[in-house]
ROZAGU-853975 format. One record per atom (N, C-alpha, C, CB): residue in three letters; atom name; x, y, z. Coordinates in Angstrom, 1 decimal, decimal comma. Each point is the difference from the previous one (the first is absolute). Glycine has a CB too. Layout:
BEGIN
<"ALA"; "CA"; <X; Y; Z>>
...
END
This chain:
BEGIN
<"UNK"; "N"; <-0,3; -2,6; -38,0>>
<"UNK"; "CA"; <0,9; 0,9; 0,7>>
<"UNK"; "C"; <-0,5; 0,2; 1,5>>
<"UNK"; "CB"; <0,6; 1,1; -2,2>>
<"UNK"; "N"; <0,8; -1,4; 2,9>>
<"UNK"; "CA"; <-0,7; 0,1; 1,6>>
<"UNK"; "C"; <-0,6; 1,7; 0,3>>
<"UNK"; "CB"; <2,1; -2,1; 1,0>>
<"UNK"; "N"; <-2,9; 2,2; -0,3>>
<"UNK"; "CA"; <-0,7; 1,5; 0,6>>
<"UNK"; "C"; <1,0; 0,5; 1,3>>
<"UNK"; "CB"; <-2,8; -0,8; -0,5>>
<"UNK"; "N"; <3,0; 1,8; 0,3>>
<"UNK"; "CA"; <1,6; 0,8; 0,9>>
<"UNK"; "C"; <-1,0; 0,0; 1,5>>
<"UNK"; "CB"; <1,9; 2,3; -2,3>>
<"UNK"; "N"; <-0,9; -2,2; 3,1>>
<"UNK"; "CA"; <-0,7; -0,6; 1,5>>
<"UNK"; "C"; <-0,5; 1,4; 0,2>>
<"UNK"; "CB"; <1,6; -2,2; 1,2>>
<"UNK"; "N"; <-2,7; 2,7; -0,5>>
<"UNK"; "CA"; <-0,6; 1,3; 0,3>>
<"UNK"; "C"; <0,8; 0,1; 1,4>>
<"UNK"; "CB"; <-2,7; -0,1; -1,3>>
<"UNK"; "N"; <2,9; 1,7; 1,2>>
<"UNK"; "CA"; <1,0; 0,3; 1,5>>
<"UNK"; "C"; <-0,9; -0,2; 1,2>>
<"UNK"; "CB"; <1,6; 1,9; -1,1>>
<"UNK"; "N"; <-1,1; -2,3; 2,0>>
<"UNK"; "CA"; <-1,0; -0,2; 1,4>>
<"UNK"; "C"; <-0,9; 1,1; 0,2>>
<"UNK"; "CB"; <1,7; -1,2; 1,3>>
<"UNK"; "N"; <-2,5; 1,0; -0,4>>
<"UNK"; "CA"; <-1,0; 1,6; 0,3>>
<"UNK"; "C"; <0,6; 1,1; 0,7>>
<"UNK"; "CB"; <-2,0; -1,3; 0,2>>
<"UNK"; "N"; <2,0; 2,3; 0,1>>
<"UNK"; "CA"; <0,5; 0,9; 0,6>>
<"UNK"; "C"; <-0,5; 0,3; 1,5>>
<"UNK"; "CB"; <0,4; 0,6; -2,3>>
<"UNK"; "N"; <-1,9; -0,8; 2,5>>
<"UNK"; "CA"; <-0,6; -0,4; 0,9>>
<"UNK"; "C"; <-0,9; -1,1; 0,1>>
<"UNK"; "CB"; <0,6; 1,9; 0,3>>
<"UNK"; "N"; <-0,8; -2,7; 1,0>>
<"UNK"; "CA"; <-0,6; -0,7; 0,3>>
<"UNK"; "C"; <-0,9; -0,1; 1,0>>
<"UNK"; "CB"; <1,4; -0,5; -1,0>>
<"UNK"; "N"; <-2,6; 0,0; 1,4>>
<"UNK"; "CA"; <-0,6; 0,0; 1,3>>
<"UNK"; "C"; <0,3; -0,9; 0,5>>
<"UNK"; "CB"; <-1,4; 1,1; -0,4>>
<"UNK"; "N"; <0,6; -1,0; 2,0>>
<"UNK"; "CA"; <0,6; -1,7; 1,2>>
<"UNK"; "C"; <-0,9; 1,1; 0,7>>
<"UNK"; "CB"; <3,2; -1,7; 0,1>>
<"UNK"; "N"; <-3,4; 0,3; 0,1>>
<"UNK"; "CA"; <-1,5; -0,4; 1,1>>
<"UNK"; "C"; <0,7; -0,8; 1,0>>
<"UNK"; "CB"; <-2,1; -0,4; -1,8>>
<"UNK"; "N"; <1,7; 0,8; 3,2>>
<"UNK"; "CA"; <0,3; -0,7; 1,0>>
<"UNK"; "C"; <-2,0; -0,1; 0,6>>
<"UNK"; "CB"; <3,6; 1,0; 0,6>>
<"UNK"; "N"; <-4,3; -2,4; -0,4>>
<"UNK"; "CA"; <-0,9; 0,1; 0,6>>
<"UNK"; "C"; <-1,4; 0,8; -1,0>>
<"UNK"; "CB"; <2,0; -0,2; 2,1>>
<"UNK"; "N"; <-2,2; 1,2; -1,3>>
<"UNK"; "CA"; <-1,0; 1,1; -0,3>>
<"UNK"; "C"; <0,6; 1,3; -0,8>>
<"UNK"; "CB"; <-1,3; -0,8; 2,1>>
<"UNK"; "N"; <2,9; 1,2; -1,5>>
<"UNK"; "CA"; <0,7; 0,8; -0,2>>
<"UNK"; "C"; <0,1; 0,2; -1,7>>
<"UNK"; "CB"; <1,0; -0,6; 2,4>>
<"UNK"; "N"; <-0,7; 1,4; -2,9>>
<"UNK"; "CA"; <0,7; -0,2; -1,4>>
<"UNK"; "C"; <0,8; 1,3; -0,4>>
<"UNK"; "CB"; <-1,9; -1,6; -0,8>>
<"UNK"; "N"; <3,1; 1,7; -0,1>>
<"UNK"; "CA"; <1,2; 1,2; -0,1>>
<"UNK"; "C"; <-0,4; 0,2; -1,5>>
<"UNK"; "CB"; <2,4; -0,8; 1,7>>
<"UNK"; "N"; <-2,8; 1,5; -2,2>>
<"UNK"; "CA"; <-0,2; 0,0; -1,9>>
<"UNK"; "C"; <1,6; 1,0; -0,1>>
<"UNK"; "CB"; <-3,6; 0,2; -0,8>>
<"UNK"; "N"; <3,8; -0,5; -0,1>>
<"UNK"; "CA"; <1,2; 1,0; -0,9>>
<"UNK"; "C"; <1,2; -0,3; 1,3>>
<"UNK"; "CB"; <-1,8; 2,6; -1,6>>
<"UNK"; "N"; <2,1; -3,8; 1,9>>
<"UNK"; "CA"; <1,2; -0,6; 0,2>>
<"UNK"; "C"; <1,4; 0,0; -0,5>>
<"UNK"; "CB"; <-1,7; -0,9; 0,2>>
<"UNK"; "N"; <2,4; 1,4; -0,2>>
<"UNK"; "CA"; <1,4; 0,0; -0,8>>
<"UNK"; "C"; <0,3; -0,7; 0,4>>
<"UNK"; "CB"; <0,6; 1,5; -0,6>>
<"UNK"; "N"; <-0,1; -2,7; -1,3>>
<"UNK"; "CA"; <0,5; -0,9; 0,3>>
<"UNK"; "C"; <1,5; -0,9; 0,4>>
<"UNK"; "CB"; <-2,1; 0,6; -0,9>>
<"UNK"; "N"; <2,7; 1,6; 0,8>>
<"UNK"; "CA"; <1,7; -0,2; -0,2>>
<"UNK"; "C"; <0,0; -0,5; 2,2>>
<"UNK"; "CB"; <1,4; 2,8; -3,0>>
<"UNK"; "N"; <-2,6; -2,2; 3,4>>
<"UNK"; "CA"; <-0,1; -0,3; 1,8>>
<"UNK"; "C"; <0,1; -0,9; 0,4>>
<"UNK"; "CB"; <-1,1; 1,0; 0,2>>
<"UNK"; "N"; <0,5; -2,4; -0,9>>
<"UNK"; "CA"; <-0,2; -1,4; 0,3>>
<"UNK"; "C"; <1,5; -0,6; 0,6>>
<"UNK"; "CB"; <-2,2; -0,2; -2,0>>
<"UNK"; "N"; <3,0; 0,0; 1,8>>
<"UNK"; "CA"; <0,9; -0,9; 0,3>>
<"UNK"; "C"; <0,4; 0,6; 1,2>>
<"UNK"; "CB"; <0,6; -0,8; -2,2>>
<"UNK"; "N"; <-0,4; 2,2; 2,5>>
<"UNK"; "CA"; <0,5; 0,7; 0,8>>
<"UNK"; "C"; <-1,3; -0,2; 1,6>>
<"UNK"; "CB"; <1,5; 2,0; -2,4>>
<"UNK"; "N"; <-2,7; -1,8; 2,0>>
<"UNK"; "CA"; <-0,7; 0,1; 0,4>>
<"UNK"; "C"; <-0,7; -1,8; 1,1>>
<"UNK"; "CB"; <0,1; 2,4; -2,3>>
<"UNK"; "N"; <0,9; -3,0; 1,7>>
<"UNK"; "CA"; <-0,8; -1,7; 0,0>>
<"UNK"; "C"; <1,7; -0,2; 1,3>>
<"UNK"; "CB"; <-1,9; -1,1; -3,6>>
<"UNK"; "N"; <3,0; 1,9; 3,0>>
<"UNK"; "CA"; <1,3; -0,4; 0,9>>
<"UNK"; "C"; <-0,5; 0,5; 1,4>>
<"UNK"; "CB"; <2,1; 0,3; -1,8>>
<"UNK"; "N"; <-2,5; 1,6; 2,1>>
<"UNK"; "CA"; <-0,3; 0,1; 0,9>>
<"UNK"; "C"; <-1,8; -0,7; 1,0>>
<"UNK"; "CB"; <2,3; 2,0; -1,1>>
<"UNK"; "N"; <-2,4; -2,8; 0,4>>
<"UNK"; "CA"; <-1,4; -0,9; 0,6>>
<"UNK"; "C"; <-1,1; 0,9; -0,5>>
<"UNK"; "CB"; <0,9; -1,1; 2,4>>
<"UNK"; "N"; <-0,6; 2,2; -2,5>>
<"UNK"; "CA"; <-1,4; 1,0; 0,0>>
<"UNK"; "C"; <-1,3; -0,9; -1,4>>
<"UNK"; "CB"; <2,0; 2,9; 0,7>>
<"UNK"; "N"; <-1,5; -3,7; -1,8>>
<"UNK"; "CA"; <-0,4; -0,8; -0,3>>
<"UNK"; "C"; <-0,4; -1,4; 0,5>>
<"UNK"; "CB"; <0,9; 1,4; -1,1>>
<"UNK"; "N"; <-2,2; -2,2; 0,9>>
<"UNK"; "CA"; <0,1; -1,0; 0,8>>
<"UNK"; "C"; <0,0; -1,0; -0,9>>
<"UNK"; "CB"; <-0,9; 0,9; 1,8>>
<"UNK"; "N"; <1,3; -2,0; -1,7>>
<"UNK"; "CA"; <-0,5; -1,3; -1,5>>
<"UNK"; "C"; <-1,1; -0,4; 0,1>>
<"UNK"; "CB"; <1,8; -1,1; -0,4>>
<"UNK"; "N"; <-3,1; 1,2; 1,1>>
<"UNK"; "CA"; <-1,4; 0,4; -0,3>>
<"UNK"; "C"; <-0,4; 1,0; -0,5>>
<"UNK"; "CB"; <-0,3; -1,1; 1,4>>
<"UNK"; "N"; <1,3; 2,0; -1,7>>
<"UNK"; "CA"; <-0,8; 1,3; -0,2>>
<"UNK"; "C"; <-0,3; -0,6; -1,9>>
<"UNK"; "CB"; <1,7; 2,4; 2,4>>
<"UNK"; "N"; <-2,6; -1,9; -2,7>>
<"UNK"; "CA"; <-0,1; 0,0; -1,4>>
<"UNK"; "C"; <0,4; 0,8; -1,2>>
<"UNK"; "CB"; <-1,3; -1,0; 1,1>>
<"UNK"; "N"; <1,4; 0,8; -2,3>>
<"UNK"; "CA"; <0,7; 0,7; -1,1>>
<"UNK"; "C"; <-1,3; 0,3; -1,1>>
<"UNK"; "CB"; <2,7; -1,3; 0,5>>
<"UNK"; "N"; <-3,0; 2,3; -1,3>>
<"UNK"; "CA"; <-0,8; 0,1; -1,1>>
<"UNK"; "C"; <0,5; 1,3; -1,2>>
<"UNK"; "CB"; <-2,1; -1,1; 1,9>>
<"UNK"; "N"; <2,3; 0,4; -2,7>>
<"UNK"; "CA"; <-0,1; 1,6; -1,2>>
<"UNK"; "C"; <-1,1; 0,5; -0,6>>
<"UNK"; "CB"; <1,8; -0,6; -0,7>>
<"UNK"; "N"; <-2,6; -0,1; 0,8>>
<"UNK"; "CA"; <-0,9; 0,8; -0,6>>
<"UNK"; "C"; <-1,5; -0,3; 1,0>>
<"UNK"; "CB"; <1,4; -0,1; -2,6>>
<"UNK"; "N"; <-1,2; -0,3; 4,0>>
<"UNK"; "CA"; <-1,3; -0,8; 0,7>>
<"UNK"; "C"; <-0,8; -1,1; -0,1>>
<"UNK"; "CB"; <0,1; 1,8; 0,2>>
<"UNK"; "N"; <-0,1; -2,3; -1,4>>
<"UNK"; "CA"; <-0,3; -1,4; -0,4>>
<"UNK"; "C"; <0,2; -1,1; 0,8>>
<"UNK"; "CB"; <0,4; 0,9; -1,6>>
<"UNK"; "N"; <0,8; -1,1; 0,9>>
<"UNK"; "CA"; <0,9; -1,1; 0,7>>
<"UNK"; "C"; <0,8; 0,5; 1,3>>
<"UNK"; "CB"; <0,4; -1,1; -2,4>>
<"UNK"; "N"; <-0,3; 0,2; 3,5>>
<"UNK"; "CA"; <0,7; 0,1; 1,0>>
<"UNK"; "C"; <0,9; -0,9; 0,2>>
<"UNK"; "CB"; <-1,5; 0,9; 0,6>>
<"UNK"; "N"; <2,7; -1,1; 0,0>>
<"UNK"; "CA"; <1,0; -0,8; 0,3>>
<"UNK"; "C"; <0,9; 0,2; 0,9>>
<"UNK"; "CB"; <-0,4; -0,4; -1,8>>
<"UNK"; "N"; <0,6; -0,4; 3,1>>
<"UNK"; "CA"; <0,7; 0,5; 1,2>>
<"UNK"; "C"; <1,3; -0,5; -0,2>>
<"UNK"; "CB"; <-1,8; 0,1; 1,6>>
<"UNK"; "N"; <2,5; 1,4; -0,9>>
<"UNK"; "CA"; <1,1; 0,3; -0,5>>
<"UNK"; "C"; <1,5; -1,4; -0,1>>
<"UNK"; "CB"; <-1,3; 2,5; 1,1>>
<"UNK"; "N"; <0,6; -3,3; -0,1>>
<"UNK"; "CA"; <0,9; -1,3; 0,8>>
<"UNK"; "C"; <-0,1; -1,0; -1,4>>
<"UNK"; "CB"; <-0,9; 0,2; 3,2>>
<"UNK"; "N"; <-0,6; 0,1; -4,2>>
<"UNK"; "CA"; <0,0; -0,2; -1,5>>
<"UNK"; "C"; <0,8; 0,6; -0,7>>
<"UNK"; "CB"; <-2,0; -0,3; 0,1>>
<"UNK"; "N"; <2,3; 0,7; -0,2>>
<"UNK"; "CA"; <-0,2; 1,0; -1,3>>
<"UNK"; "C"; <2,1; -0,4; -0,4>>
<"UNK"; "CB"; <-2,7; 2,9; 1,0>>
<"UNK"; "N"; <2,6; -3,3; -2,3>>
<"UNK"; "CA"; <1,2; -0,8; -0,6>>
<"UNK"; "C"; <1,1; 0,6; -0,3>>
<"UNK"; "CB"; <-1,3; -1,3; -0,8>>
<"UNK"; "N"; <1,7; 3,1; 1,4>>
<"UNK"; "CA"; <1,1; 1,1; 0,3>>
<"UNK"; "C"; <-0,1; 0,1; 1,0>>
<"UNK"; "CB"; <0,1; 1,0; -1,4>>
<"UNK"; "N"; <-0,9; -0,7; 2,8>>
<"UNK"; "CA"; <0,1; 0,4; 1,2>>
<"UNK"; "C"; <0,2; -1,5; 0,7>>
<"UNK"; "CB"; <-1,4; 2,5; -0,3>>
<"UNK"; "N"; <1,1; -3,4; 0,2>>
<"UNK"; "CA"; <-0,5; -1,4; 0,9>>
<"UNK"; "C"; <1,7; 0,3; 0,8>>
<"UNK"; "CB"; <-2,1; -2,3; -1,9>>
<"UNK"; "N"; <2,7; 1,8; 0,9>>
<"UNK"; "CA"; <2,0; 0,1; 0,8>>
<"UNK"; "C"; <-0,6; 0,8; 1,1>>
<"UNK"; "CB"; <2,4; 0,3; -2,3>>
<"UNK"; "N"; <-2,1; 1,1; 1,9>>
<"UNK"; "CA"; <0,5; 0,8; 1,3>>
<"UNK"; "C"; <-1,1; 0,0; 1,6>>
<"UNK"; "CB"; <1,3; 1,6; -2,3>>
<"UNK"; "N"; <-1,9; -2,9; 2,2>>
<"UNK"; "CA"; <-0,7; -0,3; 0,7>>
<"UNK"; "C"; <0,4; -1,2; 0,8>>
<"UNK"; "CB"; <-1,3; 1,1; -1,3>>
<"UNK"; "N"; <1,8; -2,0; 0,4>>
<"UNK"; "CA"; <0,8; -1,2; 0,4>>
<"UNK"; "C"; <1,6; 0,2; 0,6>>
<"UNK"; "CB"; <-1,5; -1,1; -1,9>>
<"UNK"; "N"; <1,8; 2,2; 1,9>>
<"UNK"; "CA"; <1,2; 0,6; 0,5>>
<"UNK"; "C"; <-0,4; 0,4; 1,3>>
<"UNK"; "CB"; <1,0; 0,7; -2,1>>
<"UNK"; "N"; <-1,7; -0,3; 1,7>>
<"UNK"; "CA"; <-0,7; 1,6; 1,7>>
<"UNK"; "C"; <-0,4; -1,3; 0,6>>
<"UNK"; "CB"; <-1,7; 2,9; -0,9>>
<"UNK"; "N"; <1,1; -4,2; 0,6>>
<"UNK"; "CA"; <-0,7; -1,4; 0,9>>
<"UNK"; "C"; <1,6; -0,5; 0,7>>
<"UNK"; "CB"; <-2,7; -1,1; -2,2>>
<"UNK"; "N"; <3,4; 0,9; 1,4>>
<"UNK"; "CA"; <1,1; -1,0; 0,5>>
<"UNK"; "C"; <0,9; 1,2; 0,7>>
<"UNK"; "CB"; <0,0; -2,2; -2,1>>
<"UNK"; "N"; <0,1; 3,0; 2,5>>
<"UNK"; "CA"; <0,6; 0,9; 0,9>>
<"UNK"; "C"; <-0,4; 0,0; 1,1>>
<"UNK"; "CB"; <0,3; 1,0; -1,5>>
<"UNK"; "N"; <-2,0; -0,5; 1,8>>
<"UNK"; "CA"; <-0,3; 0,0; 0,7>>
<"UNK"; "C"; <-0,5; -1,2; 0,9>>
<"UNK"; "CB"; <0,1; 2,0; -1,3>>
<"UNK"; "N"; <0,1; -3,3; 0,7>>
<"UNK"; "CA"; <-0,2; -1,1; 0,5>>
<"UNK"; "C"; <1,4; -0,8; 0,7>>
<"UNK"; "CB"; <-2,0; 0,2; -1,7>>
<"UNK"; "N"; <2,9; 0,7; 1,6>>
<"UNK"; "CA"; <1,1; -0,1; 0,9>>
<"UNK"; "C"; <0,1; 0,0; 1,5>>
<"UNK"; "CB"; <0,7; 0,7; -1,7>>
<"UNK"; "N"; <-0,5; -1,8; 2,2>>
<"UNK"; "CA"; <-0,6; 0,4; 1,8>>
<"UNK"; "C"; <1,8; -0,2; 0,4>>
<"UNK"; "CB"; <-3,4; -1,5; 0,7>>
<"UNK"; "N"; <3,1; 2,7; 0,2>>
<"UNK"; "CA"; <1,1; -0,4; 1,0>>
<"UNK"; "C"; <0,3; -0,8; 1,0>>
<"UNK"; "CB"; <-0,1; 1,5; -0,6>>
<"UNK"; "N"; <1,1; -2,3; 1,1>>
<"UNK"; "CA"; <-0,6; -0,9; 0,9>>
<"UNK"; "C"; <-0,3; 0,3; 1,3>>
<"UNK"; "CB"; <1,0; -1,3; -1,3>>
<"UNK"; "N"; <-0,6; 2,3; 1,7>>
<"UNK"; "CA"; <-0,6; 0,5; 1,2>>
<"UNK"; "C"; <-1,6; 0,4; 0,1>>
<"UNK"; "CB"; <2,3; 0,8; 0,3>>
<"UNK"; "N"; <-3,0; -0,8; -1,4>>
<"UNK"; "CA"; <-1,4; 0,0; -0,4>>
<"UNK"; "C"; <-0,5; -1,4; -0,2>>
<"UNK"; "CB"; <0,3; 2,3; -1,2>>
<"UNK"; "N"; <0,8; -3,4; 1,2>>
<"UNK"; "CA"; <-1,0; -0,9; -0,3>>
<"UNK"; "C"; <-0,3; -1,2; 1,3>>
<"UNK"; "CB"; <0,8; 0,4; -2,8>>
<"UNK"; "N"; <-1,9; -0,9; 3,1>>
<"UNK"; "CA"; <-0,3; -0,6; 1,3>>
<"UNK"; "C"; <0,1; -1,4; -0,2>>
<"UNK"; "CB"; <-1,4; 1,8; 0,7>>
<"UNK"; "N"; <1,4; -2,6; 0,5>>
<"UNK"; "CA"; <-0,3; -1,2; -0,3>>
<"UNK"; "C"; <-1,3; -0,8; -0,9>>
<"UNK"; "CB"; <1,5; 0,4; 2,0>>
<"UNK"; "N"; <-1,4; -1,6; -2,4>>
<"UNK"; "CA"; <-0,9; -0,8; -0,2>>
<"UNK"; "C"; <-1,4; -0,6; 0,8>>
<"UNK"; "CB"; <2,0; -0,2; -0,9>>
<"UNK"; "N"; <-1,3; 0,3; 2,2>>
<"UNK"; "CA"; <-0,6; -0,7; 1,3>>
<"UNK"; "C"; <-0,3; 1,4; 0,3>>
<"UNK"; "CB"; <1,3; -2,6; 0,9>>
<"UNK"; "N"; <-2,9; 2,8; -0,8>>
<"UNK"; "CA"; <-0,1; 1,1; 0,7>>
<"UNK"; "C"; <-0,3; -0,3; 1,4>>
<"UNK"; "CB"; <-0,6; 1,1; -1,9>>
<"UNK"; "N"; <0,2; -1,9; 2,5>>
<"UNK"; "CA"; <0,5; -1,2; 1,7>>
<"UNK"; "C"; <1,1; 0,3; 0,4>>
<"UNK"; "CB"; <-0,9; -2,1; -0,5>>
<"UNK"; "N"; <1,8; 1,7; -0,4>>
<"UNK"; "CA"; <1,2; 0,4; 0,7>>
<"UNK"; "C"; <0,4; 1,0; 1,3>>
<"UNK"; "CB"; <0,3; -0,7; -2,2>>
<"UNK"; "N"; <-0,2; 0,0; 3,3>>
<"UNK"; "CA"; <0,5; 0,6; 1,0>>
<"UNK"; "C"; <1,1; 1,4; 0,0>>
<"UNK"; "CB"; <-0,5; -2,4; 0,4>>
<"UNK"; "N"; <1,5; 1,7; -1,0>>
<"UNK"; "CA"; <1,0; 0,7; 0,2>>
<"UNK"; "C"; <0,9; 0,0; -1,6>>
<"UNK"; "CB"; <-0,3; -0,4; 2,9>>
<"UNK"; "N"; <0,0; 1,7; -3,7>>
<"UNK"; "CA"; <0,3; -0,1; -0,6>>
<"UNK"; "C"; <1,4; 0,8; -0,5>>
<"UNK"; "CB"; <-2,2; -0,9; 0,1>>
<"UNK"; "N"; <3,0; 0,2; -0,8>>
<"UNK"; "CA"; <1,4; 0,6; 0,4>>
<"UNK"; "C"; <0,3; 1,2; -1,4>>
<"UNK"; "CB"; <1,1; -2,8; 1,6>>
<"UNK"; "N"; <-0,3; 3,6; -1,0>>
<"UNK"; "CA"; <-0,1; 1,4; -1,0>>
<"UNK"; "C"; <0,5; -0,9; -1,4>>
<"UNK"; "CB"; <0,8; 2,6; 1,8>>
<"UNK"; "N"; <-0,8; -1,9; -2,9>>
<"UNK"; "CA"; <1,0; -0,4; -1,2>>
<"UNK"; "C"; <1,2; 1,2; -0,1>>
<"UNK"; "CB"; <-2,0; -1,2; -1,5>>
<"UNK"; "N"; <2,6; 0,6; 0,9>>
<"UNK"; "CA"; <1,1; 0,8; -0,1>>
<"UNK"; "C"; <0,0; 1,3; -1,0>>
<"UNK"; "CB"; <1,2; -2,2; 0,7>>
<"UNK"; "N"; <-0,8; 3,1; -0,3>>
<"UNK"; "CA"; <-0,1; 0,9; -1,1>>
<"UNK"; "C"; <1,1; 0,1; -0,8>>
<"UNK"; "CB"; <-1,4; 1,0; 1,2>>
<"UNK"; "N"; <1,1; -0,3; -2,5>>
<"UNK"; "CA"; <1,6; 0,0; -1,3>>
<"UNK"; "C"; <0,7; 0,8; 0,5>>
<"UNK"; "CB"; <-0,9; -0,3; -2,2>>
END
């Protein structure tokens, strides 16, 4: 008989560096990772053992890969030529 899945933890710690948060709430995380204040180096632990950064971790990774492909949208008025020589380089057009 399968073993019923244990409910997630309620808090968690993260370690950024030297830093570290104990007693983490972990209803924060998603909310916390949209406005950046999370980093995907920052790291994850329940009990301090094991560590695993967040950009890991096989529930949070998505809302990282979202927050990546957003912000890796360039506008083209931000983007420059190839030839950085180039003389004279002509504007792009904007949308």
């Amino acid at each position: 008989m399968a073993q019923p899945k244990k409910p997630p933890p309620e808090t968690v710690m993260i370690r950024r560096g030297a830093d570290f948060l104990d007693n983490y709430p972990t209803r924060a995380l998603v909310e916390k990772i949209r406005k950046g204040d999370l980093l995907p180096t920052d790291e994850l632990s329940v009990k301090g053992k094991k560590w695993i950064r967040l950009e890991e971790h096989p529930q949070l990774s998505k809302f990282f890969k979202k927050k990546h492909k957003i912000e890796n949208l360039a506008r083209p008025e931000e983007l420059e030529a190839d030839d950085e020589d180039e003389e004279e380089k002509q504007p792009m057009a904007k949308w």
